[in-house]
TORPA-4810 file (N, C-alpha, C, O; in nm, 3 decimals):
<nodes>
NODE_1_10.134_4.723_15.689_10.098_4.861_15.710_9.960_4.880_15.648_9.919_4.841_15.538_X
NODE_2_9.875_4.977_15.777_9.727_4.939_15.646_9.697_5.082_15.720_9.773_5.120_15.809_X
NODE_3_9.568_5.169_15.676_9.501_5.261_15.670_9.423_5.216_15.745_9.387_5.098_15.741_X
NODE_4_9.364_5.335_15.860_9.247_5.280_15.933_9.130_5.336_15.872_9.028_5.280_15.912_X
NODE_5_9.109_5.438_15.778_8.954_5.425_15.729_8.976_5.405_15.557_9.022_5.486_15.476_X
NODE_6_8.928_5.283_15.538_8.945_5.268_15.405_8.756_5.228_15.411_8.680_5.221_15.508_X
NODE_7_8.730_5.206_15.251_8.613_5.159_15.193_8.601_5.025_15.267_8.698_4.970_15.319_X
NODE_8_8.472_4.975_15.268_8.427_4.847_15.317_8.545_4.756_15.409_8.515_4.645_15.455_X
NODE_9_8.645_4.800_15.425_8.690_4.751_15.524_8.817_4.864_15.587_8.879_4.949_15.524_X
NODE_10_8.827_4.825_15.750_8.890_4.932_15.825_9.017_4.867_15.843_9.037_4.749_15.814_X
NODE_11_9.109_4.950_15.894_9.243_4.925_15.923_9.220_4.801_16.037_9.274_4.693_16.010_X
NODE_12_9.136_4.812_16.171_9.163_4.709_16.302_9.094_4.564_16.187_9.167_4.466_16.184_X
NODE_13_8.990_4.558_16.119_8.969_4.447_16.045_9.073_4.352_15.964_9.075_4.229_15.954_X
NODE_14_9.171_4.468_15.899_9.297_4.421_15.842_9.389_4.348_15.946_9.419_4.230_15.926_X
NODE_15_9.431_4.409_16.047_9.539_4.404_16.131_9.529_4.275_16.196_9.620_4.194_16.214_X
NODE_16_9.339_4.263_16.245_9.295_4.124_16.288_9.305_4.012_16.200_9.334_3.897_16.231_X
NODE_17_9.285_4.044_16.121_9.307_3.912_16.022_9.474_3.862_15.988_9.520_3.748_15.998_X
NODE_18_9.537_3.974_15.951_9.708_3.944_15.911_9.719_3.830_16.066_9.733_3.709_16.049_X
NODE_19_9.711_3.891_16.212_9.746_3.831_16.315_9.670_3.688_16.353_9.714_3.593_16.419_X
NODE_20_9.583_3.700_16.309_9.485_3.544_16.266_9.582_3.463_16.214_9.629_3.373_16.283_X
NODE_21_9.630_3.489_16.065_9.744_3.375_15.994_9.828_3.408_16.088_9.815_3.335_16.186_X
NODE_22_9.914_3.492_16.100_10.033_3.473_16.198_10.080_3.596_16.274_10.140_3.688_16.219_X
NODE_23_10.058_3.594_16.362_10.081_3.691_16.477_10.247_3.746_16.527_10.275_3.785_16.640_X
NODE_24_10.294_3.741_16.468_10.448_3.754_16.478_10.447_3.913_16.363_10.500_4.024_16.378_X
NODE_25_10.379_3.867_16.274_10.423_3.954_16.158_10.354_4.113_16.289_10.290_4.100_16.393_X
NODE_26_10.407_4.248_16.221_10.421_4.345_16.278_10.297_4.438_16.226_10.273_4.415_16.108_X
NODE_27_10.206_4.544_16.286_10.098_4.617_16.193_10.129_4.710_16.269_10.143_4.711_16.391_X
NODE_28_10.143_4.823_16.160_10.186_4.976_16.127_10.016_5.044_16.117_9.956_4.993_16.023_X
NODE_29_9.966_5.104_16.162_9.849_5.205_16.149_9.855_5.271_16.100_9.901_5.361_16.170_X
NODE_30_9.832_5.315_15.976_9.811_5.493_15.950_9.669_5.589_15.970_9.561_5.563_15.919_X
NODE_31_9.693_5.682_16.040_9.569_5.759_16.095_9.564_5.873_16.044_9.673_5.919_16.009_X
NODE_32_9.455_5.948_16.023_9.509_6.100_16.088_9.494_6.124_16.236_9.504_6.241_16.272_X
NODE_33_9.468_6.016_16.346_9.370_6.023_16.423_9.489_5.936_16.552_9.470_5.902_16.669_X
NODE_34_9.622_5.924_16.447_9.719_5.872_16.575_9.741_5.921_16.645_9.784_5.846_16.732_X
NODE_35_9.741_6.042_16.683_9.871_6.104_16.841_9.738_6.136_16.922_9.749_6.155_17.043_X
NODE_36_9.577_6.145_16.844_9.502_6.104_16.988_9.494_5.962_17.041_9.461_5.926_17.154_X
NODE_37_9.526_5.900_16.953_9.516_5.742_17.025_9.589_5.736_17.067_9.577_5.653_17.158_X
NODE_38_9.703_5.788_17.063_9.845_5.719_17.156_9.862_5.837_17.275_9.915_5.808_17.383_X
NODE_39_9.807_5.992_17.241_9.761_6.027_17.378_9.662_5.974_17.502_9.692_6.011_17.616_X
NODE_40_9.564_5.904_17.486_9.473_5.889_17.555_9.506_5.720_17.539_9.413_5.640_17.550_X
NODE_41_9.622_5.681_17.517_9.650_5.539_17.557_9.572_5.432_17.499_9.569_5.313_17.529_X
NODE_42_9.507_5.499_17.406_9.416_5.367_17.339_9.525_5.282_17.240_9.571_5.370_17.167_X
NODE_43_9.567_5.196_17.216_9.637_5.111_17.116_9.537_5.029_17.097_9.490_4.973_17.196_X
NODE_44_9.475_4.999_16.950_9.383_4.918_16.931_9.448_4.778_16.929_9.560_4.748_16.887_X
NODE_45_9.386_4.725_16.966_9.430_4.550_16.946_9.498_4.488_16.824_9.453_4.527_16.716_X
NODE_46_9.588_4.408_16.819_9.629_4.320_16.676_9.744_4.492_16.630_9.797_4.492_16.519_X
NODE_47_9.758_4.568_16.687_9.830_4.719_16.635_9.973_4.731_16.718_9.975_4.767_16.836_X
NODE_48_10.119_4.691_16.628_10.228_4.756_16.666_10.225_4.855_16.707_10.263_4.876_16.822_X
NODE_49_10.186_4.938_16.639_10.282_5.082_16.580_10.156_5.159_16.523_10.081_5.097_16.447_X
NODE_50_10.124_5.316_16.562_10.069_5.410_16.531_10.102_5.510_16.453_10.119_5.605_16.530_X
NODE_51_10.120_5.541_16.354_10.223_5.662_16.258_10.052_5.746_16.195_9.955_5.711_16.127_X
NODE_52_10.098_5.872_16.270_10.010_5.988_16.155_10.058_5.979_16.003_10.159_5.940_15.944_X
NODE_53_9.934_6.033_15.968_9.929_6.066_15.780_9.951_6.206_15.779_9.913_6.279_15.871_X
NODE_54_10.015_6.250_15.667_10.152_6.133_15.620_10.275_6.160_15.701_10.341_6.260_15.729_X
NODE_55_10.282_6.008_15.733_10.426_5.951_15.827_10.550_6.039_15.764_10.576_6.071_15.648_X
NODE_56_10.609_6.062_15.875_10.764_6.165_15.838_10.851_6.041_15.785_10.817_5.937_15.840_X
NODE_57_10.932_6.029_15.714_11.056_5.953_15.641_11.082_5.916_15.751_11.040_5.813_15.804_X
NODE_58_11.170_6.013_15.808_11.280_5.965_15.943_11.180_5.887_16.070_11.234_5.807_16.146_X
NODE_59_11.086_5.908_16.079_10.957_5.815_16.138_10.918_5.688_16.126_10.911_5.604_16.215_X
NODE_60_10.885_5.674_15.976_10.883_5.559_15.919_11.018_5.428_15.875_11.023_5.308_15.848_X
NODE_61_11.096_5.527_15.887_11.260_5.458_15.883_11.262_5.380_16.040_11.278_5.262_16.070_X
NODE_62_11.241_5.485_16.113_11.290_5.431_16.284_11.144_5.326_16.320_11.175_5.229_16.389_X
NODE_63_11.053_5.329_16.297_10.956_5.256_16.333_10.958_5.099_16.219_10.886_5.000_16.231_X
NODE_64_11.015_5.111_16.162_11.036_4.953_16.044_11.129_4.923_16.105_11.104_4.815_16.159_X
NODE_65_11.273_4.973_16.141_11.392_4.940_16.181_11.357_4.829_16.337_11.396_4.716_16.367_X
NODE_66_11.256_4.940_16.414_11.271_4.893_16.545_11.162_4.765_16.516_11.172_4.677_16.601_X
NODE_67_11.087_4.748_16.439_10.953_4.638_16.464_11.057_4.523_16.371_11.021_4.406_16.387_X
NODE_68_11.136_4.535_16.309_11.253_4.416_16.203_11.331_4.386_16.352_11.330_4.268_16.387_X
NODE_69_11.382_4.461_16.421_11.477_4.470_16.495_11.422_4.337_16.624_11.480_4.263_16.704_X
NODE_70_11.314_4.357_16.593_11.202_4.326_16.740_11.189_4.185_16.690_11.206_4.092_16.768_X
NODE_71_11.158_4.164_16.551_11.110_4.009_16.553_11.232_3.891_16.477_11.243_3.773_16.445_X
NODE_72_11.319_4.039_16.478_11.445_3.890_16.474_11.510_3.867_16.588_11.605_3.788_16.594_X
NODE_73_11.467_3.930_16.688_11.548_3.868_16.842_11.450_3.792_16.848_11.468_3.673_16.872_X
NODE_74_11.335_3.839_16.828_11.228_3.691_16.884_11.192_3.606_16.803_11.090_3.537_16.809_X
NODE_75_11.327_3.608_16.673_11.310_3.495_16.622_11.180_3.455_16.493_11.167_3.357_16.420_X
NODE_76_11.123_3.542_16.503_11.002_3.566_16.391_11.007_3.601_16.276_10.911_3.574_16.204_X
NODE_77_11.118_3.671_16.222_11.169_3.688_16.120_11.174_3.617_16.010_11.236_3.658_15.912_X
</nodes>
């Protein structure tokens, strides 16, 4: 899970690199800037999952559940 505007480095820089070592593992976005990206269909690259700041509990519960859920059928776990 990483922040997309942090200091000297951005959230898609993070996300690219985790999926560099291994691409199985899952990346969570935090924005304030999610429900326009996921309105206008942009999903940035190397990016599961889009959650606004700050992510609702019951949000963040169902979005870990389903991306755990996702990479132990495919075995990635």
């Amino acid at each position: 899970m990483t922040d997309l505007g942090m200091p000297h480095v951005d959230g898609h820089k993070v996300a690219s690199a985790v999926k560099a070592i291994r691409p199985s593992v899952p990346v969570i976005l935090l924005t304030g800037w999610g429900q326009r990206l996921v309105d206008k269909g942009e999903m940035p690259l190397n990016i599961d999952r889009i959650l606004n700041k700050p992510p609702k509990l019951r949000e963040l519960r169902a979005t870990l559940s389903e991306l755990l859920a996702r990479s132990r059928s495919t075995g990635s776990a």
